[in-house]
Backbone as numpy.savetxt, mean C-alpha at the origin, in Angstrom:
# Nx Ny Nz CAx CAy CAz Cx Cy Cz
-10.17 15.06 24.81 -8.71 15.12 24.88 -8.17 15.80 23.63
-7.19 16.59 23.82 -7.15 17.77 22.48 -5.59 16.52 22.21
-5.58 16.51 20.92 -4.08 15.99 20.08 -3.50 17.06 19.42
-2.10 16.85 19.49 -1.35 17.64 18.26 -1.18 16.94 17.35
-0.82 17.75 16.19 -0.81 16.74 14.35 0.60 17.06 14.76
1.29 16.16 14.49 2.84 15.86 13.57 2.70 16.61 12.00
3.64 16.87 11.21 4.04 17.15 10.09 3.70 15.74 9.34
2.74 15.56 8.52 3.00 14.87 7.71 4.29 14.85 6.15
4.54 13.85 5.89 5.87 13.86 4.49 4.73 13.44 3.33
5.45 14.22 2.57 4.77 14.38 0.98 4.86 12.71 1.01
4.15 12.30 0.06 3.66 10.84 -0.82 5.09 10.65 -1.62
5.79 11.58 -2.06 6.93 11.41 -3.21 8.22 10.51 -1.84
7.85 10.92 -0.63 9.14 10.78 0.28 9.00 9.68 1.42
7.81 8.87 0.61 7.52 7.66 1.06 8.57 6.39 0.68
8.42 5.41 1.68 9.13 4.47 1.13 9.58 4.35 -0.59
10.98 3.92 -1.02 10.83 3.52 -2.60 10.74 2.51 -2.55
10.93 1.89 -4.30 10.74 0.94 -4.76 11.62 -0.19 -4.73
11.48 -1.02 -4.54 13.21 -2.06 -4.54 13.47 -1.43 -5.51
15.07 -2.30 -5.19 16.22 -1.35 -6.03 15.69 -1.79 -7.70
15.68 -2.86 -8.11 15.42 -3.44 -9.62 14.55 -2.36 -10.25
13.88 -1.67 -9.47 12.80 -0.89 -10.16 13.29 -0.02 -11.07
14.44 0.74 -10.94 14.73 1.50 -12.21 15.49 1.00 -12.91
16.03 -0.47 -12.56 16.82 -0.95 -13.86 16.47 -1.49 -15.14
17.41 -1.09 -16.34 16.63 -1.40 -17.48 16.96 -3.26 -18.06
17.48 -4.00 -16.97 17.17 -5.26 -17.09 16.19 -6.16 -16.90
15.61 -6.66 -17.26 14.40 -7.26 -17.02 14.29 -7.90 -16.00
13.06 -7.60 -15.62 12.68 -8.74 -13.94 12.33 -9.94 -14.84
13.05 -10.81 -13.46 12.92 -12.47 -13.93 12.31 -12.83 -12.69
11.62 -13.76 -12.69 11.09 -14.84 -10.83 12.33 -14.98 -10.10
13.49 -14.66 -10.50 14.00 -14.76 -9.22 14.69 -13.57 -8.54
14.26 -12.63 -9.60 14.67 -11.21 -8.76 13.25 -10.55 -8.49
12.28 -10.86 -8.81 10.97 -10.09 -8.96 10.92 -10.12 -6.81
10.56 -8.90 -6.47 10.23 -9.51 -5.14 8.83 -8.45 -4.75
8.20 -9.11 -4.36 6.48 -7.62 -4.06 6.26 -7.67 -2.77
5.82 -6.37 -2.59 5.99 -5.68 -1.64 4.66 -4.68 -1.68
4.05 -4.60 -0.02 2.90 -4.37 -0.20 3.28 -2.85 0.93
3.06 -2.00 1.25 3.05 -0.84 1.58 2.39 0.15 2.55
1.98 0.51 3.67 0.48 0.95 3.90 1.28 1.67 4.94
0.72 2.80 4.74 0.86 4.30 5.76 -0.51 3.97 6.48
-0.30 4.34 8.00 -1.34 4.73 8.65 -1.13 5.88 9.54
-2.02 7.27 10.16 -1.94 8.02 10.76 -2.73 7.40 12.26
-1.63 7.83 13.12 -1.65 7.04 14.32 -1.31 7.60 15.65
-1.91 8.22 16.69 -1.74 8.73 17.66 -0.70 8.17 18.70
0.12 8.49 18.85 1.52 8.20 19.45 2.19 9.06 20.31
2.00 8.86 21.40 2.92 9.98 22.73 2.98 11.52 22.23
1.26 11.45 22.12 0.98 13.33 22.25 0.36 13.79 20.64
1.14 12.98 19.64 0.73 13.48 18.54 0.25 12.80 17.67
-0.02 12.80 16.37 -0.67 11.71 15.10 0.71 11.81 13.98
1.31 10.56 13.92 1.88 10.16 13.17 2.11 9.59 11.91
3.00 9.10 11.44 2.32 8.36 10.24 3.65 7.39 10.30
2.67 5.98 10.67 3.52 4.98 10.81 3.34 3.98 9.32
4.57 3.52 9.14 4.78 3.44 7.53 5.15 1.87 7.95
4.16 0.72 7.30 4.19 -0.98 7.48 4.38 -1.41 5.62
5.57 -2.26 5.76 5.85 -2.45 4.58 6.43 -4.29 4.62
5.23 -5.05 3.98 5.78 -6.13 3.90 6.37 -7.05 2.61
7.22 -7.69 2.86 8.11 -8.19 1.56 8.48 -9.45 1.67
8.62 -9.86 0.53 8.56 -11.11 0.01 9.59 -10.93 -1.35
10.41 -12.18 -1.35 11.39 -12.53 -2.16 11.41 -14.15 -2.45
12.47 -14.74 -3.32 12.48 -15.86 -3.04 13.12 -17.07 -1.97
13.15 -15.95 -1.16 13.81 -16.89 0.05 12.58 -16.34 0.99
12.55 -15.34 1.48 11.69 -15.44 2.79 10.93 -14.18 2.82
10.17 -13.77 3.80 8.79 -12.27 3.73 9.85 -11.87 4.85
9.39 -10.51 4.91 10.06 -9.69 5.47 8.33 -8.86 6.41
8.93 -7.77 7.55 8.34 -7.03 7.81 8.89 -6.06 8.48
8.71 -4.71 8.18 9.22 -3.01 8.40 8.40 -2.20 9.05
8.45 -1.66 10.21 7.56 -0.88 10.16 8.40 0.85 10.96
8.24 1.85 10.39 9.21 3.04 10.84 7.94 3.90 11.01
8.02 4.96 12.20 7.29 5.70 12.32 8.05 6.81 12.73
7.26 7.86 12.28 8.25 9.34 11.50 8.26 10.20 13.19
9.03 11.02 13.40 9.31 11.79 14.32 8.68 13.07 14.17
8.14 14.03 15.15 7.48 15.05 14.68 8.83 16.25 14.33
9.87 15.56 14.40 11.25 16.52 14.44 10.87 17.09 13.18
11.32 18.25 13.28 11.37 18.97 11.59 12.55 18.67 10.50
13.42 17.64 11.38 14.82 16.72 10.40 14.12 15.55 9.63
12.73 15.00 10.06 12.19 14.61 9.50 12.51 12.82 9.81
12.99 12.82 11.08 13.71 11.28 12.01 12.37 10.67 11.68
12.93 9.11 11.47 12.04 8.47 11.28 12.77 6.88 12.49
12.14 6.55 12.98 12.23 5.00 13.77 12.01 3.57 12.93
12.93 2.76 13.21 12.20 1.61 11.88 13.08 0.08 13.06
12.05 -0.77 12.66 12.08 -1.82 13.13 12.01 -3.00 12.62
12.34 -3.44 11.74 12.53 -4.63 11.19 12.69 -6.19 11.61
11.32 -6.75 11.24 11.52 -8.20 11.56 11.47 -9.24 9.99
12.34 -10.18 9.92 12.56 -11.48 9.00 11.95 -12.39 9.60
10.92 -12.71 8.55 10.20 -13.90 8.98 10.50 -14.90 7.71
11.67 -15.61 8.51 12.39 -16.94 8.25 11.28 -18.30 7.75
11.75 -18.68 6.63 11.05 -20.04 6.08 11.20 -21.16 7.31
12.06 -21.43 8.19 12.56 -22.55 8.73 11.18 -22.85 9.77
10.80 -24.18 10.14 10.32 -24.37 10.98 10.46 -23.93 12.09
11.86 -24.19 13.03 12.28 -24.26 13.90 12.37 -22.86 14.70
12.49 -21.78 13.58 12.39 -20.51 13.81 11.04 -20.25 14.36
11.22 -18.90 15.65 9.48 -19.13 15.87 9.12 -17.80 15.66
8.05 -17.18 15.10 8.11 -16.40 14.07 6.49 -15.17 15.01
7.46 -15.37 16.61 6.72 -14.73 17.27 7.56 -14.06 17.95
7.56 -12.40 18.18 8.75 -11.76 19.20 8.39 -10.79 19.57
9.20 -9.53 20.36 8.69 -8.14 20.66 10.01 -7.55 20.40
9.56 -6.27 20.41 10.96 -5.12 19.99 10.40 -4.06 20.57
11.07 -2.96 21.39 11.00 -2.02 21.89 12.09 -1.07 21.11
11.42 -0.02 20.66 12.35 1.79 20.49 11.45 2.90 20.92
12.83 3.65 20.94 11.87 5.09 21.61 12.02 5.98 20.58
10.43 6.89 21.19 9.97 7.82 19.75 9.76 8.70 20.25
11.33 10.00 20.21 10.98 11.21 20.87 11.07 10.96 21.98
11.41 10.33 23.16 12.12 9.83 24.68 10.48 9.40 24.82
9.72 8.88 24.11 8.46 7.66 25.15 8.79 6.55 24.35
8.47 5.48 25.05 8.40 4.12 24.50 7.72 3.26 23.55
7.82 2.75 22.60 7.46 1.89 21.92 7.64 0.78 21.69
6.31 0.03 21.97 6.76 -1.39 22.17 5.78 -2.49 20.89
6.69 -2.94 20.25 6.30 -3.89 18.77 5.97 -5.58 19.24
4.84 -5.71 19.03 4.65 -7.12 19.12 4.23 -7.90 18.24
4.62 -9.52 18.15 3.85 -9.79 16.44 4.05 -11.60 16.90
2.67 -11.81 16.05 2.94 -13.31 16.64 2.51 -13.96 14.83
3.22 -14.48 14.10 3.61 -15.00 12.87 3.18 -16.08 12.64
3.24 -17.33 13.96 3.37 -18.78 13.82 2.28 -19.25 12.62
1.27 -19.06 12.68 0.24 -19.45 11.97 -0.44 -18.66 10.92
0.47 -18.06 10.59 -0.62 -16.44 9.91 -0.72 -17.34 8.24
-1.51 -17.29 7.34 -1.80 -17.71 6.27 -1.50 -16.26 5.13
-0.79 -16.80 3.79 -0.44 -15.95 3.12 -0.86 -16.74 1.50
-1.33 -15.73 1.07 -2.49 -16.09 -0.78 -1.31 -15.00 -1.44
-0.18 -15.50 -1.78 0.64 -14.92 -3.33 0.72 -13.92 -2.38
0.08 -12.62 -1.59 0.92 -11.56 -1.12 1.44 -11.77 0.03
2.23 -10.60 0.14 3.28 -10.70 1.38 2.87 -10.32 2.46
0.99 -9.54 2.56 1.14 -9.32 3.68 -0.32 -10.21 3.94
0.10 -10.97 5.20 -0.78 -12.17 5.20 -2.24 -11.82 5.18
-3.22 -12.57 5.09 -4.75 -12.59 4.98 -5.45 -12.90 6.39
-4.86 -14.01 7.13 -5.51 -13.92 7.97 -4.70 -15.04 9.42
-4.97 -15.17 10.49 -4.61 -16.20 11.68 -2.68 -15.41 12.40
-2.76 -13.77 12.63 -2.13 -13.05 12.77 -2.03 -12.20 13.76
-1.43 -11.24 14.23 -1.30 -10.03 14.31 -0.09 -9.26 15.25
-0.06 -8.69 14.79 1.07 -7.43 15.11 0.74 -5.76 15.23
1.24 -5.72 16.68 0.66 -4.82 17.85 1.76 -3.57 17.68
1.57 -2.50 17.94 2.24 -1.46 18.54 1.65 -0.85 19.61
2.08 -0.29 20.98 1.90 -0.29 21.81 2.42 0.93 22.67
2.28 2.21 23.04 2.70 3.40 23.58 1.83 3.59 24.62
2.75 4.32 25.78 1.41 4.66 27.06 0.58 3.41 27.24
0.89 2.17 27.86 -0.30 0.90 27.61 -1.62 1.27 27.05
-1.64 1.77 25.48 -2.58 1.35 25.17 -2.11 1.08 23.64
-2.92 0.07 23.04 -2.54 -0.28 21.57 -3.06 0.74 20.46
-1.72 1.52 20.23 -2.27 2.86 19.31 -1.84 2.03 17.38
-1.73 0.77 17.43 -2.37 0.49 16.14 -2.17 -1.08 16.04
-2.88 -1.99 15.72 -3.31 -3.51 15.76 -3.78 -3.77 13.82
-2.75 -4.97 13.91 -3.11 -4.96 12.03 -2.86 -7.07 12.55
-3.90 -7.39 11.49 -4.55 -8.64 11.61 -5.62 -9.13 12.52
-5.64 -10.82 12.55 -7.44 -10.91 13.01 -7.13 -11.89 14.20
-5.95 -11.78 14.84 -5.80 -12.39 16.22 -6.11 -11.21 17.09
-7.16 -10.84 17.22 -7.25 -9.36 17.80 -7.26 -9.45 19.53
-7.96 -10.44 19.49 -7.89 -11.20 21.00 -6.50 -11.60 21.94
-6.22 -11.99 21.00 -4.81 -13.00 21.51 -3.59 -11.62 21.59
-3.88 -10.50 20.72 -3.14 -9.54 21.05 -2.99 -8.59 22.31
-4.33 -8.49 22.39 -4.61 -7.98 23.68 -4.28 -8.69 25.20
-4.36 -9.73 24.72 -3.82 -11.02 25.99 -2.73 -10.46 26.40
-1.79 -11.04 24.89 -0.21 -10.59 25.14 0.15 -9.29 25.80
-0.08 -8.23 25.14 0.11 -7.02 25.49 -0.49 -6.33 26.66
-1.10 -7.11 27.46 -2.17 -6.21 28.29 -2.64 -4.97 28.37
-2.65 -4.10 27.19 -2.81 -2.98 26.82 -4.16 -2.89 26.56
-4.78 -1.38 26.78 -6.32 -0.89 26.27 -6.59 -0.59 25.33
-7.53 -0.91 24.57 -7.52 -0.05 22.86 -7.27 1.38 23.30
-7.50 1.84 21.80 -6.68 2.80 21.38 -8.31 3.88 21.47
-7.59 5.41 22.61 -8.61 6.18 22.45 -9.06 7.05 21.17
-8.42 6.75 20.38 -8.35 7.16 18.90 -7.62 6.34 17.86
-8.45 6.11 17.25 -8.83 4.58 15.96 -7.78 5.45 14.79
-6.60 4.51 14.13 -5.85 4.41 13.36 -6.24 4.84 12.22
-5.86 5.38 11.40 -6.63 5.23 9.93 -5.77 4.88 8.80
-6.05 4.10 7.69 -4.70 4.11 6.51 -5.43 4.93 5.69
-4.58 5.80 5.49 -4.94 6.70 3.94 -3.96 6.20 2.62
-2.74 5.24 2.99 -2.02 5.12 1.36 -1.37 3.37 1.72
-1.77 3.00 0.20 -1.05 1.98 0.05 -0.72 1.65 -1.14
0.57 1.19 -0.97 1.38 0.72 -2.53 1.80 -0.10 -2.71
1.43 -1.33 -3.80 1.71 -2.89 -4.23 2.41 -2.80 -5.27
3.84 -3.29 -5.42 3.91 -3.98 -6.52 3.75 -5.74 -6.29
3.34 -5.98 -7.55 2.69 -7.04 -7.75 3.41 -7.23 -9.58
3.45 -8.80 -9.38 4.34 -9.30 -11.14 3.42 -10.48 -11.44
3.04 -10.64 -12.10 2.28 -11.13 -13.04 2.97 -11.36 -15.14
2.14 -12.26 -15.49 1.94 -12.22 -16.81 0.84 -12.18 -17.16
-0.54 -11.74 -16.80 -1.57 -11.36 -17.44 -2.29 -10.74 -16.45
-2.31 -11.12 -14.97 -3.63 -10.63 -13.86 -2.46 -10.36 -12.85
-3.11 -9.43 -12.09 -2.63 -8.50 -10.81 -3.69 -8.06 -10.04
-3.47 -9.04 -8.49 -4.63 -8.65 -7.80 -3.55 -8.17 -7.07
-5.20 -7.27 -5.89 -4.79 -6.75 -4.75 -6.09 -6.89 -3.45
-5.84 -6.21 -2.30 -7.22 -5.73 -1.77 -7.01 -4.11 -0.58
-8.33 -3.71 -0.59 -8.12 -2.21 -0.39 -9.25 -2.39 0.21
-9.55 -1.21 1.29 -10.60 -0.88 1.86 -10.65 0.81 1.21
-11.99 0.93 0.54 -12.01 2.25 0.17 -12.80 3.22 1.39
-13.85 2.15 2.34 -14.44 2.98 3.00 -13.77 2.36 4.45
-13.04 3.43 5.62 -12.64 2.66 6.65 -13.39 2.22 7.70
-14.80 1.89 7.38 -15.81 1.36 8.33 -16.20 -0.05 7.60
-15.75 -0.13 6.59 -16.36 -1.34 6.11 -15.05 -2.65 5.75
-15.48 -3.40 4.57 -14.28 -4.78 4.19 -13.79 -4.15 3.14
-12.55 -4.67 2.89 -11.80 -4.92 2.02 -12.52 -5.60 1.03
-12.00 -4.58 -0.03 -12.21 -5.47 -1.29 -11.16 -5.90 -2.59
-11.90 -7.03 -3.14 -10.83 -8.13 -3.98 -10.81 -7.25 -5.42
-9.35 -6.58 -5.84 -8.95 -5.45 -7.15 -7.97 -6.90 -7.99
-9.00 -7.00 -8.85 -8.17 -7.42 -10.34 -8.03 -6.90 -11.69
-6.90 -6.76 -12.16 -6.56 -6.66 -13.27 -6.18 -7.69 -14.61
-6.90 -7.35 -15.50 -6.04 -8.69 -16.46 -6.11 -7.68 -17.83
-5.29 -8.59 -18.31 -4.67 -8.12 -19.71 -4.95 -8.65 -20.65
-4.89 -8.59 -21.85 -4.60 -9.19 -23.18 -3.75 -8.18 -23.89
-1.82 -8.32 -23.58 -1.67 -7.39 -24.82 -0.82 -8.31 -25.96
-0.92 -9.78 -26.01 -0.50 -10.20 -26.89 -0.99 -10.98 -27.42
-1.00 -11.50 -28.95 -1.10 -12.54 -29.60 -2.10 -11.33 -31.03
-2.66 -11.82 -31.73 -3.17 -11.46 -32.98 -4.57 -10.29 -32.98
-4.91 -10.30 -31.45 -6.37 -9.35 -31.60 -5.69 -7.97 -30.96
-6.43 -7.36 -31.10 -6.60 -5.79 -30.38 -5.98 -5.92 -28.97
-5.04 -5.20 -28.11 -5.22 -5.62 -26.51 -6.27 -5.18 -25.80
-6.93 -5.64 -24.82 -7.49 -5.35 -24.12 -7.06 -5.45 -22.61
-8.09 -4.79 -21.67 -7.65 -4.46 -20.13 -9.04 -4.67 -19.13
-8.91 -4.99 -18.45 -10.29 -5.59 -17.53 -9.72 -4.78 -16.14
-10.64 -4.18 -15.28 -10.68 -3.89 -13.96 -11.68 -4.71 -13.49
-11.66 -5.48 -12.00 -12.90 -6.06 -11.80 -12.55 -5.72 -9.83
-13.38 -5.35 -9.63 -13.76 -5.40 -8.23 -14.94 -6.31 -7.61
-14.19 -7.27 -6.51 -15.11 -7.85 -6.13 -16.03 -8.90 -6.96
-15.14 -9.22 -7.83 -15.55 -9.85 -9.48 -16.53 -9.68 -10.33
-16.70 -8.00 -10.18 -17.68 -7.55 -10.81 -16.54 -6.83 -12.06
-16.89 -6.69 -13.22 -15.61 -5.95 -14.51 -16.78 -4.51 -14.17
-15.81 -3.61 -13.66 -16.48 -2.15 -13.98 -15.48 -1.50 -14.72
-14.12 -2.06 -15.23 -13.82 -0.96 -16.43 -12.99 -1.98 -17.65
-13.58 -1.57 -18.90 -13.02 -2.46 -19.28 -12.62 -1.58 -20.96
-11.60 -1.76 -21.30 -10.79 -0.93 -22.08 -10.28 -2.08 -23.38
-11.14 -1.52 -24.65 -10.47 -2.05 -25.79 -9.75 -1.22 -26.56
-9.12 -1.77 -27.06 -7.88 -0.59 -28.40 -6.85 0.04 -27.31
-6.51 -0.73 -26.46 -5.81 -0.43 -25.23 -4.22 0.19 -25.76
-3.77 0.16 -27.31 -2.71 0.89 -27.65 -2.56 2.31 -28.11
-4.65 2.74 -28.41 -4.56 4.05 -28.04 -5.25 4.80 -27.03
-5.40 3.47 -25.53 -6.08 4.13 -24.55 -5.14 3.66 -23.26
-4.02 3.29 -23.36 -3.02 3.15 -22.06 -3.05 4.23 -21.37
-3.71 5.41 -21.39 -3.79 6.11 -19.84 -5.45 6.70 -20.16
-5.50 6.47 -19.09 -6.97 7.40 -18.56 -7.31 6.93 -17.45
-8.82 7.51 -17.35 -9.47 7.63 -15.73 -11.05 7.43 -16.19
-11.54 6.61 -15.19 -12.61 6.42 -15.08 -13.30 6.46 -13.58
-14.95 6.70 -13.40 -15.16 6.47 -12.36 -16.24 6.11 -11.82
-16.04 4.91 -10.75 -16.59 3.57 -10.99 -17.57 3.27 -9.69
-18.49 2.91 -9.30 -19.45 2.48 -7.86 -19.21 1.56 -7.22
-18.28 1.23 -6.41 -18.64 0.07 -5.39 -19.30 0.24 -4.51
-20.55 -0.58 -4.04 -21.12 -1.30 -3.15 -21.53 0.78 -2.68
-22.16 1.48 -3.66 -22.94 2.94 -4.09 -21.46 3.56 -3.60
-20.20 3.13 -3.47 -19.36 4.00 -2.99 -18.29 4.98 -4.15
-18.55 5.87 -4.77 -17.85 5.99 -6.17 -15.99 6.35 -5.42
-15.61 5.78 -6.49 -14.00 4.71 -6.68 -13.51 5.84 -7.98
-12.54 6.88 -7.79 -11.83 6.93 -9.43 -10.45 6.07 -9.74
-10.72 5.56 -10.54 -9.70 5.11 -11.38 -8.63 5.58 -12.29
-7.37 5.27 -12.26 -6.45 5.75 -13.45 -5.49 4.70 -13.52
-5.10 4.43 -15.02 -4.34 3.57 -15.54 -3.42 3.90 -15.87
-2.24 3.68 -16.28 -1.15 4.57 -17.31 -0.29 2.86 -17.75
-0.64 2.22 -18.90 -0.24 0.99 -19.36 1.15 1.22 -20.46
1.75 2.40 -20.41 1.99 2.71 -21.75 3.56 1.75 -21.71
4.08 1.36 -20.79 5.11 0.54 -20.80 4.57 -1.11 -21.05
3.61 -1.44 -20.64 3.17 -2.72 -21.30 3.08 -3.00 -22.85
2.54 -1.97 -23.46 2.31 -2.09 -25.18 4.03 -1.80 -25.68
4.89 -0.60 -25.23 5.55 0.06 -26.06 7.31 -0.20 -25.06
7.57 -0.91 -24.38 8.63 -1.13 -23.35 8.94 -2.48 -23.36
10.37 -3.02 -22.96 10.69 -4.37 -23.02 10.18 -4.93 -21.75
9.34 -6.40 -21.85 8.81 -7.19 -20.84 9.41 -6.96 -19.17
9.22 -6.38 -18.55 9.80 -6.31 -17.04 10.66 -5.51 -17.09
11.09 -4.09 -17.94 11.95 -3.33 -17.47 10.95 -2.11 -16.47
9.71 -1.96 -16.78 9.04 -1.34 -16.21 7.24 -1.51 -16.32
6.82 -0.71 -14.96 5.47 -1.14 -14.72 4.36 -0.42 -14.95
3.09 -1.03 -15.31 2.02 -0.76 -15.41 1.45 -0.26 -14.03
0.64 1.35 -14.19 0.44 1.84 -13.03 -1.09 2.12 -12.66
-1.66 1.68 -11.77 -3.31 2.06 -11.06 -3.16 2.71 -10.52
-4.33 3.88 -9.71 -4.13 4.36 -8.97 -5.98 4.54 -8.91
-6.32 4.26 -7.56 -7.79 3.98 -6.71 -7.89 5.29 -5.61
-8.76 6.19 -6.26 -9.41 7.16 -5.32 -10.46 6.83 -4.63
-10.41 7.43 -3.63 -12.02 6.82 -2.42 -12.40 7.94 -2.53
-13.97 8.00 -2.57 -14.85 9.26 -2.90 -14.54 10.25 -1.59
-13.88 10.44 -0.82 -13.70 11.32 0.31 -12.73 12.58 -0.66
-11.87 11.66 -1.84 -11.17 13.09 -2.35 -12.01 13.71 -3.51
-13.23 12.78 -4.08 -13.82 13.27 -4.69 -15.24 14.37 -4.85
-15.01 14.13 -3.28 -16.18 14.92 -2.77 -15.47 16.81 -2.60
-16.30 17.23 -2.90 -15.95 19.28 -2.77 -15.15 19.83 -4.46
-14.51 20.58 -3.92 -13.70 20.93 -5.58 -11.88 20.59 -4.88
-11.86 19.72 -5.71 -10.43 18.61 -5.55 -9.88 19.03 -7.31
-10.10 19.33 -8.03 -9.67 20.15 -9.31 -7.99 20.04 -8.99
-7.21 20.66 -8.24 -5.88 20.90 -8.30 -5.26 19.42 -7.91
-5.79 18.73 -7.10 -5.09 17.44 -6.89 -5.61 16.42 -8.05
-6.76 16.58 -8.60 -6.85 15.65 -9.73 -6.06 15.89 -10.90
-6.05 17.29 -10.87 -5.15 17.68 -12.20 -3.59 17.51 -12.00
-2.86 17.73 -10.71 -1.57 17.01 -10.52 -1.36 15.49 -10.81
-2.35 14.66 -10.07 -2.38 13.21 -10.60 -2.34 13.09 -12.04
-2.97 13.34 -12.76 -3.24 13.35 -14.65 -1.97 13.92 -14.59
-1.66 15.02 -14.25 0.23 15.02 -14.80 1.24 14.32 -14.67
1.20 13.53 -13.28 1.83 12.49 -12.91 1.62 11.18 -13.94
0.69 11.40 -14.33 0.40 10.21 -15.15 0.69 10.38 -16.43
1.10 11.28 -16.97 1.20 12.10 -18.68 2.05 12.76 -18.68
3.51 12.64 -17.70 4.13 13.51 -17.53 5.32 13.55 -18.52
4.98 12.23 -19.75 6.01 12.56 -20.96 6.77 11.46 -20.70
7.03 11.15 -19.39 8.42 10.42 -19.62 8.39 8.60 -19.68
7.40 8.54 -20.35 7.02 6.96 -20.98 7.67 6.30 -20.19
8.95 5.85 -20.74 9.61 4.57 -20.10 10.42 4.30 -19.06
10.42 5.81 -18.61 11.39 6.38 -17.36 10.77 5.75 -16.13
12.12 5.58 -15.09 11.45 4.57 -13.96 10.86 5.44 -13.07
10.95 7.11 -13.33 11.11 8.10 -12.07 9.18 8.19 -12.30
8.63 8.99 -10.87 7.60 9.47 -10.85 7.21 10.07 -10.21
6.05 11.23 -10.63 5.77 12.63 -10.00 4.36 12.52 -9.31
4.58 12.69 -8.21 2.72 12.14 -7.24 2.56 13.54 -6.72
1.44 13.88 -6.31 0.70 14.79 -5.48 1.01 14.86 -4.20
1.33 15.56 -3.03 1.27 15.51 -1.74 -0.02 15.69 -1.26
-0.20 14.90 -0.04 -1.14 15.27 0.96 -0.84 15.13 2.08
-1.70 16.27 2.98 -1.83 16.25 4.58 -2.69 15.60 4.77
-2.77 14.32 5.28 -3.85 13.58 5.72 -3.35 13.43 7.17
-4.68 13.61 7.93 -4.55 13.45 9.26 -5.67 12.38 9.58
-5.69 12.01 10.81 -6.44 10.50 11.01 -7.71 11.54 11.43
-8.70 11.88 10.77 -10.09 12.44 11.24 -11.07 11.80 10.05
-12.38 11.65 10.36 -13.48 11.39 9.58 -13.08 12.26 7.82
-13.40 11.01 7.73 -13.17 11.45 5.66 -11.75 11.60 5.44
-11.25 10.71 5.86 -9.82 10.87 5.58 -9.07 10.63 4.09
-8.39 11.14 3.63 -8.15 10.69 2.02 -7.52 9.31 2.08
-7.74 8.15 1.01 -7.20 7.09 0.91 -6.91 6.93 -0.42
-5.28 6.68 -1.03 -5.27 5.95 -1.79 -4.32 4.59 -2.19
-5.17 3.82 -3.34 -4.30 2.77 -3.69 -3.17 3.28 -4.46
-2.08 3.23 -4.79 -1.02 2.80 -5.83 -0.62 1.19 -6.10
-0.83 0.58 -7.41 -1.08 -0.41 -7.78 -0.13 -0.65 -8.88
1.25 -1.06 -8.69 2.48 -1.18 -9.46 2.48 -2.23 -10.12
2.12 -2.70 -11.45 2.05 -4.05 -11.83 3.06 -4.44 -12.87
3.79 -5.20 -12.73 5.09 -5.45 -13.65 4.48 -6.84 -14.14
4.60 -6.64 -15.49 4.62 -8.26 -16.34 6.33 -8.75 -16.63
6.07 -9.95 -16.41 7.04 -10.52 -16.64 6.77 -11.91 -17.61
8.39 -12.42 -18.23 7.88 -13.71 -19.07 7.60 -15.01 -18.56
């Protein structure tokens, strides 16, 4: 079956950041809110899309977004929004239908029981369906069964892929996450911890899978660089840019990761590594703005994936 590609949108014209992000007041716990991010390219009534799932959390309740872009050259995007309410009584299971380009789309999501560890987008006892032409052109969580019930839909003759995801995450010393670098295999557990205060040197820990593969002392004259690292024989590059943690007031702005999967590291990738390092050194220290690389990623074998890993300390 032959597909057409949609236009993919540059990485810069992706979802932003909550609003607090460029303000120069400090995040406190009760404005801090994180928010987890994930583009996937997704075959949808004729073409491959890129449907954009963004879940959030505040101190009242999680949220969930999900908009998928139009192949229009205006650059229409569809968005659907469900609040998933603290209250018992609320039942935190529903469907939503929009149309994309005159075919149908139909959103399903069943909440009641889903389990959530500090992030917003749950871990596991879930899932939430999208659904075009009866068949499920993308399924995220591990009620995989019970989805298919609901929906009576056929899998999908062409498998979803995520190539980008972006966390912020607030902390005062550690900032986890989890990422799949290879899309045939698990997710894995990304921590960060710190030491940049009290009487010694700061230091910086990366640990995957609770193994430390990067670990950075004299961290006030090594807040940016790149390293690159093996998981499970899969090589991972790394880049840091800490320079608002040592030299910026507590929570006006964040400490930045960024996790390459060896698919961009494989061939001569020279021009996109060297845009990233500018993005990362681009001078403007304490400024909230930032300059990323574009890519065309389309859902085929070796697809590019990356993390963005936004970590704000707070007091």
């Amino acid at each position: 079956m032959a597909y057409n590609v949609g236009k993919p949108q540059s990485w810069a014209s992706y979802p932003s950041d909550p609003p607090f992000v460029h303000s120069k007041d400090p995040v406190t716990q009760k404005t801090a809110q994180t928010s987890v991010t994930s583009i996937y390219q997704t075959h949808i009534a004729g073409y491959w899309r890129n449907v954009t799932v963004t879940w959030g959390k505040n101190a009242m309740n999680y949220s969930l977004g999900i908009t998928v872009d139009s192949v229009d050259q205006n650059n229409i995007v569809y968005t659907c929004k469900i609040d998933i309410k603290p209250w018992h009584f609320w039942a935190k299971k529903g469907y939503k239908c929009l149309e994309v380009d005159g075919s149908q789309l139909e959103a399903y999501w069943d909440l009641k029981s889903a389990k959530f560890l500090g992030s917003p987008e749950p871990v596991s006892d879930y899932y939430v369906a999208l659904v075009a032409d009866n068949e499920v052109v993308l399924l995220l969580g591990d009620n995989k069964k019970k989805a298919y019930k609901r929906t009576k839909a056929r899998p999908p003759l062409a498998e979803p892929v995520i190539f980008y995801k972006k966390e912020n995450v607030f902390g005062k010393k550690s900032f986890s996450t989890r990422a799949r670098f290879d899309q045939r295999k698990r997710d894995h557990d990304i921590v960060v911890e710190s030491a940049t205060t009290g009487g010694k040197d700061p230091e910086m820990w990366i640990s995957i899978d609770g193994i430390i593969l990067v670990h950075i002392q004299n961290l006030q004259w090594k807040f940016r660089g790149n390293q690159t690292v093996m998981v499970n024989k899969h090589p991972v590059e790394v880049f840091w840019d800490v320079h608002a943690w040592l030299f910026c007031a507590p929570g006006t702005h964040h400490g930045l990761f960024i996790f390459k999967s060896s698919c961009e590291l494989e061939g001569n990738d020279d021009e996109n590594d060297s845009s990233l390092s500018e993005s990362l050194c681009d001078g403007s220290e304490c400024s909230g703005n930032s300059r990323y690389f574009s890519v065309d990623g389309h859902a085929k074998a070796g697809v590019e994936f990356c993390l963005f890993l936004y970590a704000w300390k707070i007091e």
